[in-house]
N, C-alpha and C positions, 0 to 999 in steps of 0.2 A: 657194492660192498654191503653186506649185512653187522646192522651193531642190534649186538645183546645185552639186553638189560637183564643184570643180574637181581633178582628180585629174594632168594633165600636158596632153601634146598628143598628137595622133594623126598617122598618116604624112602624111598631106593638108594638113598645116598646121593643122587645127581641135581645138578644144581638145575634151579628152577628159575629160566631166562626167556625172556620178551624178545620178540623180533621185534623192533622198533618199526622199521617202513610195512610189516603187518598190522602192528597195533595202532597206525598212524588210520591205517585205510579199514581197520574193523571194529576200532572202539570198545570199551571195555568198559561191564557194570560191578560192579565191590557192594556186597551185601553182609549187615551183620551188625548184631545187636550194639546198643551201647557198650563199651569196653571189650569188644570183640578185637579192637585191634585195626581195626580202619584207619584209621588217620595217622596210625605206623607205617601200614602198605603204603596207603598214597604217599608218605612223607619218603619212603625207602624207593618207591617207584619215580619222585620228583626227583630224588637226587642224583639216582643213577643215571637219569637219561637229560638232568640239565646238559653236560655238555655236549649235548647233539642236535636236539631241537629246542624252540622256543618254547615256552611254558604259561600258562595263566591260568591262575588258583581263584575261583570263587570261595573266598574264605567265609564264614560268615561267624565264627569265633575268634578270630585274630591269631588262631594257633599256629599258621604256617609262616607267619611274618618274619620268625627267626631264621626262613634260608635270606633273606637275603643281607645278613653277616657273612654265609657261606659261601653263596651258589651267586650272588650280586642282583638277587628278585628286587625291581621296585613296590615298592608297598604303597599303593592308589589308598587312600583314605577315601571310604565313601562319603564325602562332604559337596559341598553345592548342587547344582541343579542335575535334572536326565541328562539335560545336555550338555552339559560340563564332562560328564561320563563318556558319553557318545565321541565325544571328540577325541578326550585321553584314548580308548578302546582303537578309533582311526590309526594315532599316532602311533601307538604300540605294535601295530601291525607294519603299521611305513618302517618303522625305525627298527623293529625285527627285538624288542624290546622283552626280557619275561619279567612277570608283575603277578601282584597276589592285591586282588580287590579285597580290601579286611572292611569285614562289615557290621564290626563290633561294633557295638553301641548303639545301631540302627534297633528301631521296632522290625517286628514280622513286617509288616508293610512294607516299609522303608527298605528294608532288604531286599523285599520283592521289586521295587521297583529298580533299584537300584543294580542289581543282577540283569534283569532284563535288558536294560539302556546298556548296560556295558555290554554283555553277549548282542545285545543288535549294533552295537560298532562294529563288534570285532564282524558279524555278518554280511555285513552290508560295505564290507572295504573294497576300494577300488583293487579292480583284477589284478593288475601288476602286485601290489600288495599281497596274494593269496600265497602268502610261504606257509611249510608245514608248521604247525603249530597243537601242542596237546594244553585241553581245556578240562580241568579239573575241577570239578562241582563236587564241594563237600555237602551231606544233608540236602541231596538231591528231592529229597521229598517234599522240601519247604518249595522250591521254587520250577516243581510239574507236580503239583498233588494230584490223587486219582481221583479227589473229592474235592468241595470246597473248605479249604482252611481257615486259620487264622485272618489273613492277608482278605482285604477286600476283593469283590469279582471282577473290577476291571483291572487291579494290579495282576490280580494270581491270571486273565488270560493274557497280558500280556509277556508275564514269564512261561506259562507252556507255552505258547508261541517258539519265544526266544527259547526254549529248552529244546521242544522241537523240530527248528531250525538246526540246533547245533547236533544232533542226534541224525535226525534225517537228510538233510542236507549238505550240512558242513563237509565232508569229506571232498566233495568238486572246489572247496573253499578254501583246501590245507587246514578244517579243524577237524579235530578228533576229539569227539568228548571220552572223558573218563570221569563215572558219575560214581557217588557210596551215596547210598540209602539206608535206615536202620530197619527199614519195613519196604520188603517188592509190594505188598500191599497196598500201603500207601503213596506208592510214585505212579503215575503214570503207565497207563500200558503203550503208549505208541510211542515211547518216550523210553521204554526197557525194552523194548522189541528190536531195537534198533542196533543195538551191543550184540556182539557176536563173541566176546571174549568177557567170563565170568571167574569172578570169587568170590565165593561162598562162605561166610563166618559164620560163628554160632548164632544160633536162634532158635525162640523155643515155640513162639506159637504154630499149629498144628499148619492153617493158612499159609503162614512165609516157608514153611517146612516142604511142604506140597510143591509150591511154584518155584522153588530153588532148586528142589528134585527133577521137575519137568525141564524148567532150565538145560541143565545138566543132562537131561536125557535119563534117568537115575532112576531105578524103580521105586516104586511109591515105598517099599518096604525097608527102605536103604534112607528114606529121609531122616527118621533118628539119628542118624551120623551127626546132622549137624546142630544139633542138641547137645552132642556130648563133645565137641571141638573146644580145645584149648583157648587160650588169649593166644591171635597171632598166628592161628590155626585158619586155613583155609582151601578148601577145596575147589582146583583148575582147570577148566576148561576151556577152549577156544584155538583157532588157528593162531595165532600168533603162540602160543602157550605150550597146547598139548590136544593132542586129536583123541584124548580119550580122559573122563575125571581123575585126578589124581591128587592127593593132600601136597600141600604146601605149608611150611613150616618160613615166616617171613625174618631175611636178615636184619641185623643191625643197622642203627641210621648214625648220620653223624652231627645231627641239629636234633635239638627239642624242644618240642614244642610248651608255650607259655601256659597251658593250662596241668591240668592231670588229677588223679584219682586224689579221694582225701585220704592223708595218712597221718595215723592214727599219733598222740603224741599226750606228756601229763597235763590234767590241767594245773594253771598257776597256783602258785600256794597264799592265797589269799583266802582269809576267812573271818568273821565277822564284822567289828566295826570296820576293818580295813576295807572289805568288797563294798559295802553301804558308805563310804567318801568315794571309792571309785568312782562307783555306777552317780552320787547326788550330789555330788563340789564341780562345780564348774570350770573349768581351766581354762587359760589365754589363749584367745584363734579361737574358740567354739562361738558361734551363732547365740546372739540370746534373742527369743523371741520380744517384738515389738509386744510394748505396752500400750492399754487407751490412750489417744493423743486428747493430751489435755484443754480443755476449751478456756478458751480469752473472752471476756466481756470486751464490748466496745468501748466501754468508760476506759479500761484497762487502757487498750491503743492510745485512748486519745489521751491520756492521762502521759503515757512512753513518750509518743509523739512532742504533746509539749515538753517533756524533759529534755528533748537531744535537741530543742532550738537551740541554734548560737546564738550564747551570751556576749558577745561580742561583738561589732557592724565589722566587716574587714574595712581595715587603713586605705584610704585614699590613696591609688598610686599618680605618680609625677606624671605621666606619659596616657593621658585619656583611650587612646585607642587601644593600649595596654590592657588597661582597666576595662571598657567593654569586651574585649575580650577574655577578660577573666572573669568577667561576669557572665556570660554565656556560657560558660563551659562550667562555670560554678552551679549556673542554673538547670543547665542541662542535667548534669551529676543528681541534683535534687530530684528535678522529674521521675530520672530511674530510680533515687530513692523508693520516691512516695509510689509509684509501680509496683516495685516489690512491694511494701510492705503490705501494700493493699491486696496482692494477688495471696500474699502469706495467708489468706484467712480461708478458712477450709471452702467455704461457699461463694468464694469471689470469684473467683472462674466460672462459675455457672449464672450469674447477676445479670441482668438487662444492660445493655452499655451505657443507657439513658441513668440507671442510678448510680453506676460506676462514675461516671463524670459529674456528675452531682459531689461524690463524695471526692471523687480528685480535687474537688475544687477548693471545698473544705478543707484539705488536707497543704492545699497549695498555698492557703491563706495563715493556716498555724504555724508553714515552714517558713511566714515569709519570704515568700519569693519571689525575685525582684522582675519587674517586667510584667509585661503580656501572659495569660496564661494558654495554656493550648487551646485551640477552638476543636469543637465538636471532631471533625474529618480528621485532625492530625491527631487527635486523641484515639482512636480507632485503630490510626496503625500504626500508634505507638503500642498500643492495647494490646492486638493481634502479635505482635513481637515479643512483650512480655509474655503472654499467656503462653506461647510456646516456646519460652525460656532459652533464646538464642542468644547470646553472649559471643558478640561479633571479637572480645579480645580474645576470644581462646581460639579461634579459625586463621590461616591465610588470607591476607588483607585482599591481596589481586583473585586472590579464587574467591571470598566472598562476594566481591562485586559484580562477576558473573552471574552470580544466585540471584544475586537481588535482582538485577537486572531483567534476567528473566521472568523470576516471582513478580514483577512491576505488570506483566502482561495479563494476570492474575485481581479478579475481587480481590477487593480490601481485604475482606477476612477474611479470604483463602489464603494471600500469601504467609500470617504467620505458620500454616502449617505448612506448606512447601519449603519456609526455611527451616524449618525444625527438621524434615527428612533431611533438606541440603547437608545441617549440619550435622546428623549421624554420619548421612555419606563422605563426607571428607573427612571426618571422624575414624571413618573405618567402624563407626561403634554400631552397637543391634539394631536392625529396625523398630522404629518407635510400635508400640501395641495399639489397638485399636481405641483403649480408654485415652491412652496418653494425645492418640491423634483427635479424638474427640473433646480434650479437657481443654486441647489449644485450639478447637475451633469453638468453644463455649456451648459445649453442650454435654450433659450425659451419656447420649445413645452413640454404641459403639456400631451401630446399624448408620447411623446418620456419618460416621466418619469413615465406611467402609464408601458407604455413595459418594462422600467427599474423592476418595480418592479413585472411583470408577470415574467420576468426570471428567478430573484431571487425565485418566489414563487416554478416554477418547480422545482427549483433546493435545495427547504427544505432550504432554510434559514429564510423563514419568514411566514406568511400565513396571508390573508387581507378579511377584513371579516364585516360586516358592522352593525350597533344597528339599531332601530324600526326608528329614528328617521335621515335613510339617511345615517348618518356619519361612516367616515371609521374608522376602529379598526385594527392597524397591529400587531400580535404578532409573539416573534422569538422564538421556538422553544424549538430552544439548551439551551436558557438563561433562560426560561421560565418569558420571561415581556412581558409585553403587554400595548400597549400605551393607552390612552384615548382617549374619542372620540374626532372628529374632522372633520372639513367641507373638502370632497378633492377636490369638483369642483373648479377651480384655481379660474375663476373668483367671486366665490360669497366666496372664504374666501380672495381674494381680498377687 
């Protein structure tokens, strides 16, 4: 059985339709400037032939996102790692799935990578899996340039690669690409060579005019045509199409897409003092930038400190064993006091431990505090614990114990920052930055907390791994959590 995708009408009055199992096994390239009307075609060509075959949209504006209200597309957020990609890309092929990779928000980079890893799933699917499927790459130019782009050199070769897989090979694989470009210039030639069915929109430079002509078979004096094309306007060639050029005039869709042209509209009627409170009164929810953090003399502290002693001894309880233990837990409670308040001081994190316990000590003797004080070693990793500000009440009691447990296998001072990842990870919260991981292991250098954590990686406690979009992802193993992402360049999560 032949299905016809009805795609608009032709100059002649006759309707202008796709073979679908042609276009499946000869691929088709869409040329045409900005506002040429591209992303109408492909949107008019996705709809008409969703119910027949599978579908998967490299989006990289999030414009196509709205079929799946219509047509039931899942919409893949380009988030986590390649291979997070790789695997969704597997499944979609098993499960006979169509999806729209939106790749909004991503850098040029991050696109590039992220296209690739998805187009090498869908490549690399086990045979059984190879159902017909049409692969639609919007801004095919971004991810097979004919030059080097934007995109670094090892991402952009691993996307022509992946383009030219799907171009070249995919058809023994059930894919069929269907690529727009807004320049044949700028895509790839081994990567356009491969389409045997073309559409043609406007365009003006003299370069994209010429090769769209040859395209086409078209003599060189006939390439003016497509300078002077409408929006929506495009000229047909190919086996699945028409065995000779002919204009094509594209129908109506029944989805639309989230972006579009700007139109035009009054501005507000705002004028003098009124626009000057607009734009300089500050209103509730906005961001106000930090002020200097103002600086504490030490006299100041120790002045604080003696004021919050208890004026008071506590009462004597009836029941002694009662009483020691409410004095260990009283005592304890103080510790963490005098901890925080000591780490509170902009320069105490970075302090010798040797003058930090000096001063604990000092501080233990103003609180009065009853008992023993800590000795050197258990000072260290009480230290290491505060400095990386884990507050075992806000966590899971039985999953924290895990943590520690393992972080015990761990130097003293490395384990406060192994529980500091723990507890983003069971947090779900960002992974910690490279200042933050360096301020809990008492040091400045964000270079020194990167080797912190190269150690730990040899040594299987954790593995650091990065998403599309930069940010590092640290997961621990043994515990099986893994944190969110998160900026680790010190100063830009600064």
């Amino acid at each position: 059985m032949t299905i016809s995708v009805d795609i608009g009408g032709k100059g002649n009055g006759q309707r202008a339709c796709f073979d679908l199992e042609e276009l499946l096994a000869t691929r088709l390239l869409v040329q045409g400037n900005s506002g040429s009307g591209k992303s109408h075609l492909l949107r008019r060509l996705l709809e008409q032939s969703a119910p027949w075959v599978q579908q998967a949209v490299i989006d990289p504006e999030g414009d196509f996102v709205t079929l799946a209200d219509r047509f039931g597309h899942v919409v893949v957020d380009a988030v986590g790692s390649e291979r997070d990609l790789a695997l969704i890309a597997a499944r979609v092929r098993r499960h006979r799935v169509s999806v729209v990779l939106n790749l909004e928000g991503l850098d040029i980079d991050g696109q590039v990578k992220a296209a690739a890893a998805f187009l090498n799933g869908l490549f690399d699917a086990e045979r059984d899996h190879w159902y017909p499927m049409l692969v639609v790459v919007d801004e095919a130019q971004l991810f097979a340039p004919a030059a080097s782009g934007e995109a670094d050199g090892e991402s952009r070769r691993a996307s022509l690669a992946a383009m030219t897989n799907l171009m070249c090979r995919g058809r023994k694989r059930g894919l069929a690409g269907v690529i727009a470009t807004q320049r044949l210039a700028k895509l790839a030639k081994n990567v356009a060579a491969e389409a045997s069915n073309f559409l043609m929109g406007r365009t003006f430079l003299d370069i994209d005019m010429a090769r769209a002509s040859d395209l086409l078979g078209m003599d060189r004096r006939q390439a003016e045509t497509f300078r002077n094309l409408e929006r929506g306007h495009f000229v047909a060639l190919g086996p699945a199409i028409t065995r000779r050029p002919e204009p094509v005039k594209i129908g109506n869709v029944e989805t639309r897409g989230r972006g579009g042209g700007p139109a035009l509209m009054p501005l507000p009627e705002t004028v003098g003092e009124e626009a000057r409170e607009l734009i300089f009164r500050s209103v509730p929810g906005e961001q106000i930038p930090r002020g200097p953090v103002s600086q504490v003399s030490t006299a100041d502290i120790l002045n604080q400190l003696a004021q919050s002693r208890q004026a008071l001894a506590p009462e004597p309880e009836d029941n002694p064993a009662q009483a020691d233990l409410l004095g260990m837990m009283e005592r304890d409670e103080t510790i963490e006091e005098i901890l925080t308040e000591m780490l509170a001081e902009p320069e105490a994190a970075f302090a010798q431990v040797s003058m930090l316990y000096q001063d604990f000590l000092v501080r233990c003797r103003i609180k009065r505090v009853q008992g023993e004080s800590l000795d050197l070693p258990s000072f260290r990793k009480r230290l290491a614990l505060a400095r990386a500000g884990v507050e075992t009440e806000t966590v899971d009691e039985d999953a924290w114990k895990q943590a520690t447990l393992i972080a015990a296998a761990l130097p003293e001072d490395m384990r406060g920052v192994f529980l500091l990842v723990a507890k983003a990870a069971l947090q779900k919260a960002p992974c910690p930055s490279d200042l933050e991981i360096a301020k809990a292991y008492g040091t400045r250098s964000p270079s020194r907390a990167r080797r912190l954590l190269a150690y730990m990686e040899e040594r299987g406690f954790l593995v650091c791994a990065s998403d599309l979009r930069g940010q590092r992802m640290i997961q621990l193993p043994d515990l099986g959590w893994q944190t969110a992402p998160g900026m680790a360049d010190a100063l830009a999560a600064e």
